[in-house]
Structures are given as structure tokens and as C-alpha cells.
Backbone as JSON, one array per atom type, in Angstrom:
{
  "sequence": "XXXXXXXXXXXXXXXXXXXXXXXXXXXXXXXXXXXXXXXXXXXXXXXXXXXXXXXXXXXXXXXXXXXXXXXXXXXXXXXXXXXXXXXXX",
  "N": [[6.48, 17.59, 8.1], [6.95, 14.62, 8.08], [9.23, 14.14, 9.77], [7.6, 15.26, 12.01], [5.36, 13.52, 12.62], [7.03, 11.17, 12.87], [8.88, 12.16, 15.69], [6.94, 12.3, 17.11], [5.77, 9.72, 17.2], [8.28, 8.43, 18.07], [7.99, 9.38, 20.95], [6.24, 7.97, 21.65], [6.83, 5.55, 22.2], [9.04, 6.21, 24.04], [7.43, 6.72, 26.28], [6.03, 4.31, 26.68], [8.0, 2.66, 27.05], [8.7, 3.17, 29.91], [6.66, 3.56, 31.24], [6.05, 0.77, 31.49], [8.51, 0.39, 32.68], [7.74, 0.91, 35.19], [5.76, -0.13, 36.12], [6.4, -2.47, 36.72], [8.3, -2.08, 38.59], [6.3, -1.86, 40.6], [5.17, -4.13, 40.78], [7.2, -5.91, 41.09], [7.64, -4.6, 43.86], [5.55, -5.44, 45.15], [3.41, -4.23, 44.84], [1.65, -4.02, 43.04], [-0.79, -7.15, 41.65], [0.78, -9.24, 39.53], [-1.07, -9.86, 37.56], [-2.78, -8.33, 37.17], [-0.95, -6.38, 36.75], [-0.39, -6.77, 34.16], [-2.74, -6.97, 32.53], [-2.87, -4.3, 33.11], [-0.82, -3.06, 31.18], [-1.67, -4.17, 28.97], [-3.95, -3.19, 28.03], [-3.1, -0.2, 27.97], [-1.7, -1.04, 25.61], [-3.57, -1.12, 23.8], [-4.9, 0.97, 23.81], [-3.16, 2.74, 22.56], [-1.99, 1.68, 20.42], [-5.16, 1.62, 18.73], [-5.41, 5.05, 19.15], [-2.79, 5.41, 17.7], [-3.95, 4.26, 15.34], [-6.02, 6.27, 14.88], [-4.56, 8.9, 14.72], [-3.28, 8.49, 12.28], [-4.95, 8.36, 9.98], [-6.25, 10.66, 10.74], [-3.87, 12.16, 9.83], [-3.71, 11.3, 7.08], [-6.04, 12.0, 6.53], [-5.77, 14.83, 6.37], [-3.88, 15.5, 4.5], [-4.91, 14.83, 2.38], [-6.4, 16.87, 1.77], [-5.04, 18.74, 1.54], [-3.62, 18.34, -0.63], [-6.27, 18.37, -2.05], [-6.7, 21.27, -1.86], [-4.71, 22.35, -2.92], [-4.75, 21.85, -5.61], [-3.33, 19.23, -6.81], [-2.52, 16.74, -8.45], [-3.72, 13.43, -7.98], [-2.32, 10.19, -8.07], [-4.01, 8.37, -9.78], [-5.36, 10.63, -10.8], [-3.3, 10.91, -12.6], [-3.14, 8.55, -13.96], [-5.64, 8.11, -15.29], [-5.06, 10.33, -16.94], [-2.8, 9.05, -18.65], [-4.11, 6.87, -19.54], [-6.26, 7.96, -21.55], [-4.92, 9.57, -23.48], [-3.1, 7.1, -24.05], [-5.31, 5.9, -25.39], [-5.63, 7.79, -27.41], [-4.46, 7.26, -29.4]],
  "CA": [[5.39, 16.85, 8.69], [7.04, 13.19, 8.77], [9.59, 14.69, 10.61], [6.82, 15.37, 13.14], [5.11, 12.25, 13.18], [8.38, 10.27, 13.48], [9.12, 12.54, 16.68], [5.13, 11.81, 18.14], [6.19, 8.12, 17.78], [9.55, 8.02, 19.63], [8.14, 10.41, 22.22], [5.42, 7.46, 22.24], [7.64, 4.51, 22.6], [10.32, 6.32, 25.04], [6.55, 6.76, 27.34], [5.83, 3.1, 27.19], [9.08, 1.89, 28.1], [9.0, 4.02, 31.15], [5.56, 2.88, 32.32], [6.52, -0.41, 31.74], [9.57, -0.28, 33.8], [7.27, 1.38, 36.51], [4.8, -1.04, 36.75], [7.23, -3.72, 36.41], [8.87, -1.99, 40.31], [5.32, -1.77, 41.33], [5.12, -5.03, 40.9], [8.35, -6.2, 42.27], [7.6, -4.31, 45.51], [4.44, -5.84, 45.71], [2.1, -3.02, 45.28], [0.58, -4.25, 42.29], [-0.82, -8.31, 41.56], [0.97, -9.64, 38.29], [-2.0, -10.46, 36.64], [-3.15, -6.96, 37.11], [0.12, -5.63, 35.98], [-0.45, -7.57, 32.65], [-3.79, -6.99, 32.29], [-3.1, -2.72, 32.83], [-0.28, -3.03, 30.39], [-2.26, -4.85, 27.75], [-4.93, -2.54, 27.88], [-2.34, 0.3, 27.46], [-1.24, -1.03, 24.29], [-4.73, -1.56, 22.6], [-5.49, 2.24, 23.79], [-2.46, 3.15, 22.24], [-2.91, 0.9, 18.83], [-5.75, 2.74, 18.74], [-4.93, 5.95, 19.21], [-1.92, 5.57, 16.42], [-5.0, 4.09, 13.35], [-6.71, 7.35, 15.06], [-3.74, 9.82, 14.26], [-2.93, 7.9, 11.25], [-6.11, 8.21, 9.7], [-6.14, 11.99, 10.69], [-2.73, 12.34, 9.33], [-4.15, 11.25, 5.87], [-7.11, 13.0, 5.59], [-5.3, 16.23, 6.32], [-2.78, 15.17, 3.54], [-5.8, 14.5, 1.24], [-7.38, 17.97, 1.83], [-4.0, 20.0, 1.37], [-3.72, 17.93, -2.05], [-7.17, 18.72, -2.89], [-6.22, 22.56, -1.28], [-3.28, 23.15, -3.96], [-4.91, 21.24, -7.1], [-2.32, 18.18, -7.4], [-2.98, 15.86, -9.74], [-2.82, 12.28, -7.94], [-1.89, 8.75, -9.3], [-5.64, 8.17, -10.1], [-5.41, 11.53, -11.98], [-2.4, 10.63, -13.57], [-3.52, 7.03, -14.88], [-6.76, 8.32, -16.5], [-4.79, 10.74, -18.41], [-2.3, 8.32, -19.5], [-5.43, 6.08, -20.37], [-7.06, 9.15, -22.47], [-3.77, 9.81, -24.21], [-2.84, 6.42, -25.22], [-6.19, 5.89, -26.3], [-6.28, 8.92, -29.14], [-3.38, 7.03, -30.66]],
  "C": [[5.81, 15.43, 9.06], [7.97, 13.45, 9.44], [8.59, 14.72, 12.1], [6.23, 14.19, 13.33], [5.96, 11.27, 13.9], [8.61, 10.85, 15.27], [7.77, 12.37, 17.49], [5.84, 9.64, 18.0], [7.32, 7.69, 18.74], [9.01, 8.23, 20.65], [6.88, 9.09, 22.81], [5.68, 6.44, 22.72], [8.63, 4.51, 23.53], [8.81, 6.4, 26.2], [6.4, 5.35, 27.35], [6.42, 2.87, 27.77], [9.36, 2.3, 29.79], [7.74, 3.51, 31.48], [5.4, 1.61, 32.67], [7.07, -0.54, 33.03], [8.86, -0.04, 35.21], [6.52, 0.47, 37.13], [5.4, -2.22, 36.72], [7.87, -3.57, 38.29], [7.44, -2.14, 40.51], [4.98, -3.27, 41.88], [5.77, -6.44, 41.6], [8.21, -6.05, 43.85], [6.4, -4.54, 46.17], [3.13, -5.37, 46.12], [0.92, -3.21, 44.48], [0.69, -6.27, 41.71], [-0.23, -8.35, 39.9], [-0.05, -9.71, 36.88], [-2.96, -8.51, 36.71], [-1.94, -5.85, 36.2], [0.06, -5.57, 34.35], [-1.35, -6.83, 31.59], [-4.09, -4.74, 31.55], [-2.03, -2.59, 31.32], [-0.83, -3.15, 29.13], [-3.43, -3.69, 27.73], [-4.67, -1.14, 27.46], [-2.05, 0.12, 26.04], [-2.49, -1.03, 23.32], [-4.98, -0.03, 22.58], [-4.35, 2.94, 22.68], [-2.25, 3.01, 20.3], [-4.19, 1.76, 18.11], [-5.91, 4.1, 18.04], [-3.72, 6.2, 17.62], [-3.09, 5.05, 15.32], [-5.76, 5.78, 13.54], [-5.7, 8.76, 14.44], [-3.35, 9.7, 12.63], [-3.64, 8.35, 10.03], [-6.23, 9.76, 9.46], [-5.43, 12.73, 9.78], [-3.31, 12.41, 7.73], [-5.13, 11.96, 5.08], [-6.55, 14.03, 5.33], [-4.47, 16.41, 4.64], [-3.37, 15.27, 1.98], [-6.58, 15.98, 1.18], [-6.26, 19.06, 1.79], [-3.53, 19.5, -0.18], [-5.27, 18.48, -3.03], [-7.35, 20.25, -3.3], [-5.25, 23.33, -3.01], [-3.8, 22.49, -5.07], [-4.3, 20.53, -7.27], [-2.77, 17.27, -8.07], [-2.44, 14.48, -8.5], [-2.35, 11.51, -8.81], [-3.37, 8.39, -9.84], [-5.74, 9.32, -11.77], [-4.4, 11.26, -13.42], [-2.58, 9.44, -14.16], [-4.29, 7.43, -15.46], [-5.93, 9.56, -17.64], [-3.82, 10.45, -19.33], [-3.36, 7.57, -20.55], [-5.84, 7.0, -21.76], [-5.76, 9.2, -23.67], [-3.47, 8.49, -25.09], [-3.69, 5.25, -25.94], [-6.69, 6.42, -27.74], [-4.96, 8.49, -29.95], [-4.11, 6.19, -31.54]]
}
């Protein structure tokens, strides 16, 4: 699984750099105003920001519902029954 995330992030950072560079010629050749260029870029990255607390978020619950799935004991579980334990001493 982080295997897979890791490969959703490159695949998301090798797409920026490429729309970058695009709108960066667009801009060069005068197709698109600077301040527009900026403006689409920046608005790109917040969707994107976004989008990664949105996967992120996903990512965790799933994580939290295949732990609750198989019975694992978290760190929560495991502190109260240290607590319990080296209380009956």
C-alpha cells in the first residue's frame, strides 16, 4: 500500500512539472497573460493540496477499518494494558 501511494505521488509531481512547463510555452508564445498563467497555476496547486489531505485522510480511515477488520490491538490499546498491569503490582 505505501508502495502505492508513493507511486500516486510521483505520478502527481511528474504531472505538475509538465503543466508547468506547458503553460510556461503558452506563455512565452504569448497565448496566455502572465498574471493568468500564475493565477491558473496557483489554483492548480491548492486543488491539488487539497486533493492530497483528501486521499490522505481516505488513506487513514481505510487503514483504521482494516485494523479494526483483523482485531489489532493499537498504541491506545497497548498503553491501557500496560496501565492495568502495572497497576495490580
Amino acid at each position: 500500500m505505501k508502495d502505492l501511494l508513493y507511486a500516486g505521488l510521483g505520478a502527481a509531481s511528474i504531472m505538475k512539472d509538465s503543466i508547468e512547463e506547458e503553460v510556461k510555452k503558452l506563455e512565452e508564445k504569448g497565448k496566455i497573460k502572465k498574471d493568468d498563467a500564475k493565477s491558473f497555476l496557483e489554483s492548480l496547486q491548492k486543488r491539488g493540496e487539497e486533493e492530497d489531505d483528501r486521499v490522505k485522510k481516505l488513506f487513514k480511515n481505510t487503514i483504521k477499518e482494516v485494523i479494526d477488520e483483523l482485531g489489532l490491538a493499537t498504541k491506545e490499546d497497548i498503553q491501557k494494558l500496560k496501565e492495568e498491569l502495572t497497576s495490580k503490582d
